[in-house]
N, C-alpha and C positions, 0 to 999 in steps of 0.2 A: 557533399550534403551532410548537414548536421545531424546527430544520431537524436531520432525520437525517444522521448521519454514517456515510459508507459508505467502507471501505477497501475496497482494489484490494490484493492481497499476491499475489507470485509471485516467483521467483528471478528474476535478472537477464535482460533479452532476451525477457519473455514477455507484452510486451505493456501494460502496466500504464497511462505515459504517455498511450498512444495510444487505450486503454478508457476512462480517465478524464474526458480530453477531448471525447470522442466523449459519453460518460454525463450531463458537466455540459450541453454543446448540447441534446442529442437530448430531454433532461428538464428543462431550465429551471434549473439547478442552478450549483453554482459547484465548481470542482474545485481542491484545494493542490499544488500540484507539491512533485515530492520533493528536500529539502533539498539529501541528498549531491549530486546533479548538479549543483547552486549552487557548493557548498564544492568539489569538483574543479575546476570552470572557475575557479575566483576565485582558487585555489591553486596551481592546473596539476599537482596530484599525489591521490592518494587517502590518506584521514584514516590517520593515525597511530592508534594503539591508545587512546592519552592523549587523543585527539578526539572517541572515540566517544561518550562520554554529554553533547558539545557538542551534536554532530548528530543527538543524538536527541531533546534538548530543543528543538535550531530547528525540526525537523521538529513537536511537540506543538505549540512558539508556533503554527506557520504556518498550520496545522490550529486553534485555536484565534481568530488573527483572522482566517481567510477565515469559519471558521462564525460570529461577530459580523456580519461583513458579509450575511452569509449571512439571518442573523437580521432587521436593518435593513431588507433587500431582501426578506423575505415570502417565500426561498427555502425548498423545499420539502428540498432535498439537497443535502449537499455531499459531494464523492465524492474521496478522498485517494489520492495515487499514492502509492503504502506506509504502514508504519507503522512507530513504534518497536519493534513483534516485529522487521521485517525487523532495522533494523539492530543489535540482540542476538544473532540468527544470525549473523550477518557479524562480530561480535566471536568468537563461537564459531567458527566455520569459518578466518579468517583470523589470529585471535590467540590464538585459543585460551583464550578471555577470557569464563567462567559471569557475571560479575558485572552485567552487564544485563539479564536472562531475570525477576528479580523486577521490578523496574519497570516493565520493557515490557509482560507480564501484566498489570499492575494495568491500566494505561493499555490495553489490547485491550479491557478492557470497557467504553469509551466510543462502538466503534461500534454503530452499529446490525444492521449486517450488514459483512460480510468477502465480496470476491466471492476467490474463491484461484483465480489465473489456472493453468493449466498450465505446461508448458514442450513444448506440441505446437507451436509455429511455429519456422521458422529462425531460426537466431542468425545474428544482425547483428550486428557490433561497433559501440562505439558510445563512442569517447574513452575516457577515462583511467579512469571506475566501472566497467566493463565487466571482470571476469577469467577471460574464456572459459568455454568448455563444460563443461568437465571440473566445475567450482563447480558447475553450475547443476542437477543430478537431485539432489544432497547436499542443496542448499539445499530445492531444492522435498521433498522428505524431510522435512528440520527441521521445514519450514512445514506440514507437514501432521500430524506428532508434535505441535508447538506445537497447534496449531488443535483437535487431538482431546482435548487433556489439559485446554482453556481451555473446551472445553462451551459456544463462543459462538454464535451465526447465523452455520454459512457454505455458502456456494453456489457447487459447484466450476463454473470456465469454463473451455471448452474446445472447441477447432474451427477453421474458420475464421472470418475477422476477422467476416462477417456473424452465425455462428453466436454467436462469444461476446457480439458485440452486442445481437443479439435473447434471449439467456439473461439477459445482465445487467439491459437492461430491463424482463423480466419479473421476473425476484429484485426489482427494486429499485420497481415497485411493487405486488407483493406484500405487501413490507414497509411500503410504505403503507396499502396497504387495511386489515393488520393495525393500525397508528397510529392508525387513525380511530376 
């Protein structure tokens, strides 16, 4: 059986990395970390308007050969900290830039499930991707417009760190049981 692909999507600071990680462990799974965080430390600034459909295709590569490995390895899951929806909004919000929102769609229907984190914990700053609070209800707005207009599997997370953990595990094999 081919290993499901499960996005993590939520606005900035809301936990995504740290669900991921936690999802690939706790489920035997392998998880992609998200690109932008790469391209900010490797650059020491945050992408330029002109970058963004760079970093939305490394993010599909990256997503693309961890699930290969994924494959090889008889992995049941691979659980992505974001997608390219995110970074379509972040052209929308920050550049004010429509011209991502059809690709990034087409490409949402290769997960299996969407877990769409909240924005109920503390923000923490967190280096140079990070543009504070005020982003972050907008964004999670966008992503949940995007999420209702796309009619894909998703299963909002929300609580504390135990609570989204034990939702996610259940979402996600659910969606195995469903698989079999």
């Amino acid at each position: 059986m081919k290993p499901l692909l499960i996005c993590l999507l939520g606005a900035e600071c809301t936990g995504k990395t740290t669900l991921a990680q936690m999802l690939a462990t706790r489920m035997g799974g392998l998880w992609v970390p998200e690109y932008l965080r790469k391209f900010c430390d490797e650059h020491g600034r945050t992408p330029r308007q002109s970058e963004q459909v760079h970093i939305m295709g490394m993010q599909v590569r990256q997503e693309e050969d961890v699930l290969a490995i994924a494959e090889q390895q008889h992995r049941t899951n691979v659980f992505c900290d974001t997608a390219p929806l995110l970074t379509a909004i972040y052209s929308d919000c920050v550049f004010g830039d429509h011209a991502l929102y059809p690709q990034a769609r087409a490409l949402h229907a290769r997960y299996a499930l969407t877990l769409h984190l909240a924005p109920d914990i503390p923000w923490v700053a967190d280096g140079l991707q990070r543009d504070g609070m005020v982003h972050r209800a907008r964004v999670h707005g966008l992503i949940k417009r995007e999420l209702a207009a796309l009619c894909v599997p998703v299963v909002p997370i929300s609580g504390t760190p135990e609570q989204r953990l034990s939702n996610a595990i259940h979402a996600t094999r659910s969606l195995a049981d469903s698989h079999r």
